[in-house]
N, C-alpha and C positions, 0 to 999 in steps of 0.2 A: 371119482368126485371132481378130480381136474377139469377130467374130458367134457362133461357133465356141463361146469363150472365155462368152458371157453364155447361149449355148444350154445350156450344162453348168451354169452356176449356176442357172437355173430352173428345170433338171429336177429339180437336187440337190435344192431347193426343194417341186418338186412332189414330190417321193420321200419327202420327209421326213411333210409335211404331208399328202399328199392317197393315201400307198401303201396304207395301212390298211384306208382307206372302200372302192378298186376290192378289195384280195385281200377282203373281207369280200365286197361285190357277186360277186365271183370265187364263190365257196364258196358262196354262196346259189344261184347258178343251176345249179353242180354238183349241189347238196343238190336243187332239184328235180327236176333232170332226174331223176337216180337214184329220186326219188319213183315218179314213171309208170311203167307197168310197158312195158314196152317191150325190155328190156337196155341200159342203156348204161354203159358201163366206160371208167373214168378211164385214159388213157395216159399215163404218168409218174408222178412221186415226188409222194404225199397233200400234204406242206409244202415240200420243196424245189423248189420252181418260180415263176415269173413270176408278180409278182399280178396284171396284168392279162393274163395267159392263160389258156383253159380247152381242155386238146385234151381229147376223148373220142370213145369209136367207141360206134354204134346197132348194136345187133343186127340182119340181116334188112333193108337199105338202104342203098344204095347212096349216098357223099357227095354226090354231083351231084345227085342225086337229092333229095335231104335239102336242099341250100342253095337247089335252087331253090323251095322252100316257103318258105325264111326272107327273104323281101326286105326289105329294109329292117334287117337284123340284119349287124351287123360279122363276117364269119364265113366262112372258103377251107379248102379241101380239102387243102392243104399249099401248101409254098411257089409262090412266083411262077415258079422257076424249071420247075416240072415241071407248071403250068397244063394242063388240056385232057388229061393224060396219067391212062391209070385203071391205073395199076399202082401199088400199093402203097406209102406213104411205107417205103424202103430203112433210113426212121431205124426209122421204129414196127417193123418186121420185125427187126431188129439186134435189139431189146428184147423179141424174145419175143412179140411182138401177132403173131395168129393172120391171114393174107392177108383172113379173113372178114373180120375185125372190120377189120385196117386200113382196107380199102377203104371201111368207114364212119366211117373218121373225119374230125372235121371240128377245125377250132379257132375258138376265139369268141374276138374279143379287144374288152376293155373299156378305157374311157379317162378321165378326167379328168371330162368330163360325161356318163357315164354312170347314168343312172337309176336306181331299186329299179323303178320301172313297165314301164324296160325290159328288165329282168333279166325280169320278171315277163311280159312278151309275148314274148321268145325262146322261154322255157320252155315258152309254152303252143302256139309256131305248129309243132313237129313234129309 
């Protein structure tokens, strides 16, 4: 219960101080993806969402396909639970995301030491 109890004060901590810098890192790497021409379309709400998440579906590619280019890049096909499975995240389809697109989507998640040079090499390894 301590651990528990001190793991909530650090994050509060880290949320306060450090939420800003990953949603800004966040938004930069959306901002270039969407740069290259390619398609790639934001899944979910432009500001109500996780600053350190980024889902978006590629046009024309397949997720598995697409992470295995990004090695070294924080970044799953959807959850843990439905790993190895290429059927469609059931959440992105519920919202209207097209079977094409969902199946290219991927999510990037940033953290605490997360880079601009890394933001800046995700963006450029698809």
């Amino acid at each position: 219960m301590v651990a528990l109890g001190k793991a909530c004060e650090l994050a509060e901590a880290w949320l306060a101080q450090e939420h800003p810098g990953v949603e800004q890192l966040r938004d930069v790497l959306r901002e270039r993806l969407e740069a290259d021409p390619g398609g790639v379309h934001l899944n979910g709400h432009p500001q109500r969402r996780l600053p350190n998440t980024l889902n978006v579906s590629f046009e024309g590619i397949d997720s598995h396909t697409l992470i295995s280019r990004l090695a070294g890049v924080a970044v799953s096909a959807g959850s843990a639970c439905h790993e190895g499975l290429s059927e469609p995240s059931p959440v992105l389809t519920a919202m209207g995301v097209s079977r094409e697109l969902a199946l290219g989507a991927v999510r990037f998640s940033l953290g605490r030491t997360t880079t601009p040079e890394e933001i800046e090499a995700a963006a450029r390894a698809r």
